[in-house]
C-alpha positions as CSV (number, residue, x, y, z in Angstrom):
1,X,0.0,0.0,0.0
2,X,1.2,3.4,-0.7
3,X,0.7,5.5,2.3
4,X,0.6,9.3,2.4
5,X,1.6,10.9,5.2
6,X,0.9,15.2,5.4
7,X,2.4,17.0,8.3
8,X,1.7,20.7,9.5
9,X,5.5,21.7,11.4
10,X,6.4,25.1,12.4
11,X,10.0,24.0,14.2
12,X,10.9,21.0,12.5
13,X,9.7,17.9,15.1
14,X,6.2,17.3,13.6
15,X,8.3,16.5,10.4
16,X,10.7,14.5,12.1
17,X,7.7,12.5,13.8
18,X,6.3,11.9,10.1
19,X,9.9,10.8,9.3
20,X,9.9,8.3,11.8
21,X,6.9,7.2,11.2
22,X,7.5,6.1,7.4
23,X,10.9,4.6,8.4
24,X,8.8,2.1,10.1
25,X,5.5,2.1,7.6
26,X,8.4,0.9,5.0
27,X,9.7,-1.4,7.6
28,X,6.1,-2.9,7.8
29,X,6.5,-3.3,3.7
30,X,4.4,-0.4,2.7
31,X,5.7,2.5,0.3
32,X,5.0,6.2,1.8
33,X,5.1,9.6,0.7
34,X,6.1,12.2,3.4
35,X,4.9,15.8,2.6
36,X,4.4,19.2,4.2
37,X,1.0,20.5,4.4
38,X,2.2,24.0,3.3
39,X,3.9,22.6,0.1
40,X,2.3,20.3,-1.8
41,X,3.4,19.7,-5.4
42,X,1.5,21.7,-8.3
43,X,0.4,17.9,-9.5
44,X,-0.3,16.4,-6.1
45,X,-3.6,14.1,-6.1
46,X,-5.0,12.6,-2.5
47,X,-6.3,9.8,-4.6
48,X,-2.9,8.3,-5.9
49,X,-2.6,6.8,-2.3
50,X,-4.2,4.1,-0.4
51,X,-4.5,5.1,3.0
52,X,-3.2,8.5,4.9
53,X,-1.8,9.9,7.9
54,X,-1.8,13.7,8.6
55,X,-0.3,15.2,12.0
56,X,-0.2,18.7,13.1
57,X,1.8,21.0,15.4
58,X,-0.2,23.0,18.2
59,X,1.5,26.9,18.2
60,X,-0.4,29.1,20.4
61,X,-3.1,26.9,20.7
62,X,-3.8,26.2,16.9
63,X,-2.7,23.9,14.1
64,X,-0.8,25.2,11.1
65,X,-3.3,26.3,8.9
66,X,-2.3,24.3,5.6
67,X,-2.8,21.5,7.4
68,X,-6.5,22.7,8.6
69,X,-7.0,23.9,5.1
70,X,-5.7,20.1,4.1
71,X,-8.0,18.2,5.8
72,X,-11.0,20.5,5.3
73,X,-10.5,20.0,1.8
74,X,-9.9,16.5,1.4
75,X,-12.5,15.2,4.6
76,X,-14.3,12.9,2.3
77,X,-11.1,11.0,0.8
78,X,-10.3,10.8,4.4
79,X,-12.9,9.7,5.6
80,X,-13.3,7.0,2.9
81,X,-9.9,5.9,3.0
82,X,-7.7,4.1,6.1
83,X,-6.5,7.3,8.0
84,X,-4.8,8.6,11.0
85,X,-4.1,11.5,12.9
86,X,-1.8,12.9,15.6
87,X,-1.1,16.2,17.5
88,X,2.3,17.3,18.7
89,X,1.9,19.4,21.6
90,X,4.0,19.8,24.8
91,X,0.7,20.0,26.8
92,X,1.0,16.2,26.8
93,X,4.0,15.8,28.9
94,X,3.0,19.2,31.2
95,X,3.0,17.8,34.9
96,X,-0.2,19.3,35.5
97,X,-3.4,16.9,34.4
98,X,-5.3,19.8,33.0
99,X,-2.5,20.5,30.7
100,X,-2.5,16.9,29.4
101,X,-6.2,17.4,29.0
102,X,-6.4,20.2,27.1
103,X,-3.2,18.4,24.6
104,X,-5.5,15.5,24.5
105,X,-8.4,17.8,23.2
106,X,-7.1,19.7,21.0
107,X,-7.0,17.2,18.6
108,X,-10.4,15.7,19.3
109,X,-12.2,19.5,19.2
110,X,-10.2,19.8,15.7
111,X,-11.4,16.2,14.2
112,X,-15.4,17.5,15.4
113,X,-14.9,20.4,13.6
114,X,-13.7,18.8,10.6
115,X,-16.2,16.4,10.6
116,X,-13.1,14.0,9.9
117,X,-13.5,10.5,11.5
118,X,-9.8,8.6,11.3
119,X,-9.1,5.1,12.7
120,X,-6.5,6.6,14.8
121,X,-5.9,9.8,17.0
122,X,-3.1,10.3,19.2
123,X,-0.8,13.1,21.2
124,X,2.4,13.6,21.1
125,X,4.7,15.4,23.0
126,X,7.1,18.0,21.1
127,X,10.6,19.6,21.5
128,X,11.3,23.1,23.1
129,X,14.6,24.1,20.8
130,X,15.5,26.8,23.0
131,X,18.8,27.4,20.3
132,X,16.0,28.1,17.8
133,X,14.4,30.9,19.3
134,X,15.0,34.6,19.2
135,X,15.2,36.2,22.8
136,X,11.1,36.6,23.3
137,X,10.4,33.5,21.9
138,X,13.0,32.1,24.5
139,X,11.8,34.1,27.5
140,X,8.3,33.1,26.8
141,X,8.7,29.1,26.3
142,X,10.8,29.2,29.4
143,X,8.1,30.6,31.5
144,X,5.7,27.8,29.7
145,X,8.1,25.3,30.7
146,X,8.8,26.3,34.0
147,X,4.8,26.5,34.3
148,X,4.4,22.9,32.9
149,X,7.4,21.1,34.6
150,X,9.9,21.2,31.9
151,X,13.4,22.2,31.5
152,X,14.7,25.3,31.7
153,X,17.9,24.8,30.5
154,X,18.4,27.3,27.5
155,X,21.5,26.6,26.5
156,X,20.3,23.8,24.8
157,X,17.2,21.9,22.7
158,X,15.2,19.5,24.7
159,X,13.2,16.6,22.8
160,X,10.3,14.8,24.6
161,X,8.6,12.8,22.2
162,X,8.1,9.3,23.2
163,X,9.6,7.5,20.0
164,X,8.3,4.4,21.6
165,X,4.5,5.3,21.8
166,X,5.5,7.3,17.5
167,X,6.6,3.8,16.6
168,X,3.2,1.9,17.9
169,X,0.9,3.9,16.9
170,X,2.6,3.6,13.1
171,X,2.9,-0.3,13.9
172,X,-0.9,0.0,15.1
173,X,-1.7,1.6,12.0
174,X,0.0,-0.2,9.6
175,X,-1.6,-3.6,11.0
176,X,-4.8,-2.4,10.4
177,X,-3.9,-0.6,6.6
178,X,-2.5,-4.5,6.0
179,X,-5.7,-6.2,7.7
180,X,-7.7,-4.0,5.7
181,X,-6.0,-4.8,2.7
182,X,-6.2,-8.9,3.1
183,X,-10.0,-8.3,3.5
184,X,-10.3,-6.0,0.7
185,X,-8.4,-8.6,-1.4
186,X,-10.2,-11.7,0.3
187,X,-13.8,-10.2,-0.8
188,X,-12.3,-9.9,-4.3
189,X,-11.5,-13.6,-4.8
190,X,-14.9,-14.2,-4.1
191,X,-16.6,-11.9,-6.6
């Protein structure tokens, strides 16, 4: 199956998550196709894949809009095709349950909106890349993170995705794409 994968990334680790993710998609023997929400190609078609997974960055408590403007326009392909979705946000690993809450609902208030129903949803957790930031940026996220439990160590990037929970949910997801398939191909042998 070829597998499309659409990501939404402002600093880079929603990218690197869809990255990771088709490392182990092809691993599973499925071909993927890892592209930005923000530039497609001029001759890009949704239909020319099989199955889909889109994730999206939360910035100020909002997705990247291509990515919005991606799934708004493509619901019903979605919707009739195996599909995933997943939210990075540092809300997840926040030390205070209400922030893990609201991480957790962002991307269920965004797939009610959308009207998008995908076999998957999950959250997870970011990178703060302090060495990224210009001086308010810096100031502000390490405020956030002092808020939410994190590091305040500046001098350096900190990663907290759980590459562990990344690479189930693309095994998950790539069991059911193959299950799927075997049934589609099943009911064909008895037409």
């Amino acid at each position: 199956m070829d597998i499309l994968i659409i990501y939404g990334s402002l600093e880079g680790q929603t990218k690197k998550i869809s990255e990771h993710m088709a490392d182990i998609l092809q691993t599973n023997g499925h071909q993927t196709t890892t592209l930005s929400s923000e530039h497609l190609p001029t001759d890009f078609q949704v239909e020319d894949y099989d199955a889909a997974i889109v994730g999206g960055s939360i910035h100020i408590n909002k997705y990247p809009k291509p990515m919005i403007k991606f799934v708004t326009r493509h619901r019903d392909w979605l919707n009739a095709t195996p599909s995933a979705f997943f939210t990075v946000c540092m809300g997840i690993n926040s030390k205070r349950p209400e922030s893990q809450q609201q991480a957790l609902q962002f991307g269920q208030n965004f797939l009610s909106q959308t009207g998008w129903k995908p076999m998957l949803n999950e959250t997870f957790a970011g990178a703060v890349k302090y060495t990224q930031y210009g001086f308010i940026t810096r100031y502000i996220m390490k405020r956030i993170s002092k808020h939410e439990g994190g590091s305040t160590d500046t001098t350096r990037d900190h990663e907290y995705t759980d590459w562990d929970r990344v690479a189930h949910f693309a095994e998950k997801f790539a069991a059911m794409v193959t299950a799927q398939e075997k049934s589609k191909s099943a009911e064909a042998e008895m037409d």
